[in-house]
N, C-alpha and C positions, 0 to 999 in steps of 0.2 A: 521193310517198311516203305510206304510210296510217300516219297519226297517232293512230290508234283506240287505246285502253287494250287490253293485254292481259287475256285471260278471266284471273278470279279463283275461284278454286275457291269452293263455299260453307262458311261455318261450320258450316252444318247439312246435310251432305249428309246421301243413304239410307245406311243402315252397311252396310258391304260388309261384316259378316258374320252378315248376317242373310241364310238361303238359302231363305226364303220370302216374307216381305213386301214386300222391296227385289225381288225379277225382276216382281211381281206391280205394285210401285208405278212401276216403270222402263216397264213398257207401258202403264200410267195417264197417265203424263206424257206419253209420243208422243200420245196422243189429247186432252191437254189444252189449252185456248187459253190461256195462263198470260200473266198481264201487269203491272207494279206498278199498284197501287191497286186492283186486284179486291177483293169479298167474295166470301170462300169460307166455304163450310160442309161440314165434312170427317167425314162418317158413320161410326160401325165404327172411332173413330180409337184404339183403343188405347192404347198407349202415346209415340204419336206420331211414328208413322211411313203416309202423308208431312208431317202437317201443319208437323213444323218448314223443313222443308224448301219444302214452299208459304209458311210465314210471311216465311222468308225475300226468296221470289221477289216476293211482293205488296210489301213493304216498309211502313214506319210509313205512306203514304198508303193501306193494305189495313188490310185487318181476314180473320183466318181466325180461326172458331169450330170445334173439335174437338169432335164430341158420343160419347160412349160409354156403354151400359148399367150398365157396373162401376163404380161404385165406387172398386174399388181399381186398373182400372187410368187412369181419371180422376187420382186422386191419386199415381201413377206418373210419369204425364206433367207435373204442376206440379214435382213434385222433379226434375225432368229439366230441363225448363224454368226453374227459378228464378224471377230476376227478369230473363231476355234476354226480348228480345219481346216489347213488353207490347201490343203488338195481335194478341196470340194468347192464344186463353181455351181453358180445357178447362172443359166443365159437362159433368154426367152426365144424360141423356138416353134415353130408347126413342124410337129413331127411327124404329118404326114410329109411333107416336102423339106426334110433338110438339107444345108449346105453340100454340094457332091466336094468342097473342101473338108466338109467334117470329118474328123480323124475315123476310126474303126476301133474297135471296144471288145474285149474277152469276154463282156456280157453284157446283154442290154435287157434292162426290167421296166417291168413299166405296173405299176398297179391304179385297180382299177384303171386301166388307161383307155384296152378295149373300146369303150362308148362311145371314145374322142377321134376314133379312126374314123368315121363316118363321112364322106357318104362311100367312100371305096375301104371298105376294111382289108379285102386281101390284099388291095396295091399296098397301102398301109406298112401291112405286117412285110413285102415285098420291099418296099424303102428301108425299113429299120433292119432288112437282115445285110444288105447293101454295106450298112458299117459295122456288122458285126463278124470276126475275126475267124477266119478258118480253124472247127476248133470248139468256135464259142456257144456261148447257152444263151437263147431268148427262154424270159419266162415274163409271163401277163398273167395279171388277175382280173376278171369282169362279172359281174352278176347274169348270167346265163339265161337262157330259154327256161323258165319254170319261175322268175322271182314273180315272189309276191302273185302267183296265181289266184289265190282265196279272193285276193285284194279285186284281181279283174273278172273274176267272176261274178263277184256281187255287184259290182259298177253296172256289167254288164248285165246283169239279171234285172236291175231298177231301169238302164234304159229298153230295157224289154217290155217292161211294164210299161211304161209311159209312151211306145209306139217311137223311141227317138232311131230309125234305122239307120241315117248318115253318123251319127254318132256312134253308133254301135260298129257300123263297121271302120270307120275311123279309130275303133279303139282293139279289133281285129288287127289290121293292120300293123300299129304300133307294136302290141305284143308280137306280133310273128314276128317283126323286124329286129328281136334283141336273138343276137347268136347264139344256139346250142354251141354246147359241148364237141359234141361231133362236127358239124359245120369248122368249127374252130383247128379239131384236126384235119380236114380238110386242106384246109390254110399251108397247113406245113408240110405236110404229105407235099401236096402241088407244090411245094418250093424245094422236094428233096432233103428237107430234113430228115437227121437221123434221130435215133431214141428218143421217140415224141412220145409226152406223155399228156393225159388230159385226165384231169381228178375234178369232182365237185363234192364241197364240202356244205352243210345247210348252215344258215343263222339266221335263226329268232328272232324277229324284234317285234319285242312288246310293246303295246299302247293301250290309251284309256280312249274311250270311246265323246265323239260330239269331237269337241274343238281340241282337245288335245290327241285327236287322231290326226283332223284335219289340220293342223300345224305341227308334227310331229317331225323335231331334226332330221330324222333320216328316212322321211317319206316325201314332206315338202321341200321343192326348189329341188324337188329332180320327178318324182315315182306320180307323184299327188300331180304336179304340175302337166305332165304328161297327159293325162286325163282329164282335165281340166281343157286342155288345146281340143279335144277333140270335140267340143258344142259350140256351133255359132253366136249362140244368147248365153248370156254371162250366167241371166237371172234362173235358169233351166237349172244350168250349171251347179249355180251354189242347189239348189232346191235337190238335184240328184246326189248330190255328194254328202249334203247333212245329210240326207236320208241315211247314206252309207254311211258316215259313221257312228250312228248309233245303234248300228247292225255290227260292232268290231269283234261280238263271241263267235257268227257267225264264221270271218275268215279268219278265227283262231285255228295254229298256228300260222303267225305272216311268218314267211318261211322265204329268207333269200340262198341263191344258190351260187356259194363262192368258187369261182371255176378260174382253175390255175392252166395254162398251157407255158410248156415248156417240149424245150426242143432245142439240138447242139447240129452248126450247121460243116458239115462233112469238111473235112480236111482235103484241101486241094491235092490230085495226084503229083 
């Protein structure tokens, strides 16, 4: 008879109703070697998601550090945090250029974090493997080369119509500029990584067309916003975009592409 303890849920799980960063952190975990008493070092961490949930898994014999640009969403994450976990720290950080005092890490994650490496992604990914431990596993999550394509096709097809060419290729541009998949193995390849793996997983997101496309949580204040930079006249702007979204059956499925890279960097001779 197996005497094993049943599974326990976690105190900190991902929130099930976050419909971005929990599908994005849910294919981070499949790709991660997660174990108690890891050091993790969790990049791009926001408000803390996944890091409570890795502080959790590592337990008081781990240590996870969350680093993030903001400020405020650094101090986000302590109010959320309290006083549970106290081997989990949030410090505000650019992780493109951290401390050469900063310790070294058995694993460094970073979801969605990707976007934030910009304007040098491979120096980037080349700083964050600097403190990660002979041995250890980087794994990133990003929306890859192909998100939301339907989405820039039809943008595209209305400034077609209307003769906007600086627009159009302003909005060329933009999309070329988000990292495949391969690109991305690239990355590690050139730094000598071993057992690099690179998976892309799709996710859905559904909307109602008019204004609740064009305000749509997980389009606007990043995807929507983007498109929008690319027309000099505001008033164009708005005029191209209603248009678009009363066309939303057209770029059914909005279809994102959750692209996990991982990779363990070779054990010193």
């Amino acid at each position: 008879m197996d005497e094993s303890p049943p599974l326990v849920s976690p105190r900190w799980p991902l929130p099930i109703q976050d419909d971005w960063s929990t599908p994005f952190a849910e294919v981070m975990l499949d790709q991660l070697d997660l174990s108690p008493g890891l050091t993790i070092l969790d990049v791009a961490c926001g408000h803390g998601i996944p890091a409570f949930y890795l502080a959790e898994q590592v337990g008081s014999t781990g240590t996870v550090v969350g680093v993030d640009a903001s400020r405020r969403q650094v101090a986000n994450a302590r109010a959320i945090q309290r006083t549970e976990l106290p081997w989990l720290r949030f410090e505000c950080h650019d992780m493109r250029a951290l401390p050469t005092s900063f310790p070294s890490f058995q694993r460094i994650t970073g979801n969605l974090s990707v976007m934030f490496f910009r304007p040098h992604r491979f120096e980037a990914v080349r700083g964050l493997i600097e403190h990660l431990q002979p041995g250890g596993q980087l794994v990133l999550t990003f929306p890859s080369l192909g998100t939301f394509d339907s989405m820039w096709q039809r943008i595209d097809m209305e400034m077609s119509r209307r003769g906007l060419t600086t627009e159009r290729e302003r909005l060329a541009a933009h999309v070329a500029e988000r990292p495949s998949a391969g690109e991305a193995r690239g990355w590690l390849e050139r730094l000598d990584m071993e057992r690099i793996a690179v998976v892309e997983w799709p996710l859905e997101v559904v909307s109602g067309a008019g204004s609740r496309f064009l305000n749509h949580p997980l389009l606007r204040g990043g995807f929507l916003d983007d498109a929008y930079e690319c027309f000099n006249d505001a008033l164009v702007a708005e005029e191209v975009m209603k248009q678009v979204s009363h066309d939303v059956e057209a770029m059914a499925p909005l279809l994102a592409q959750r692209c996990v890279l991982s990779g363990w960097k070779r054990l010193e001779a």
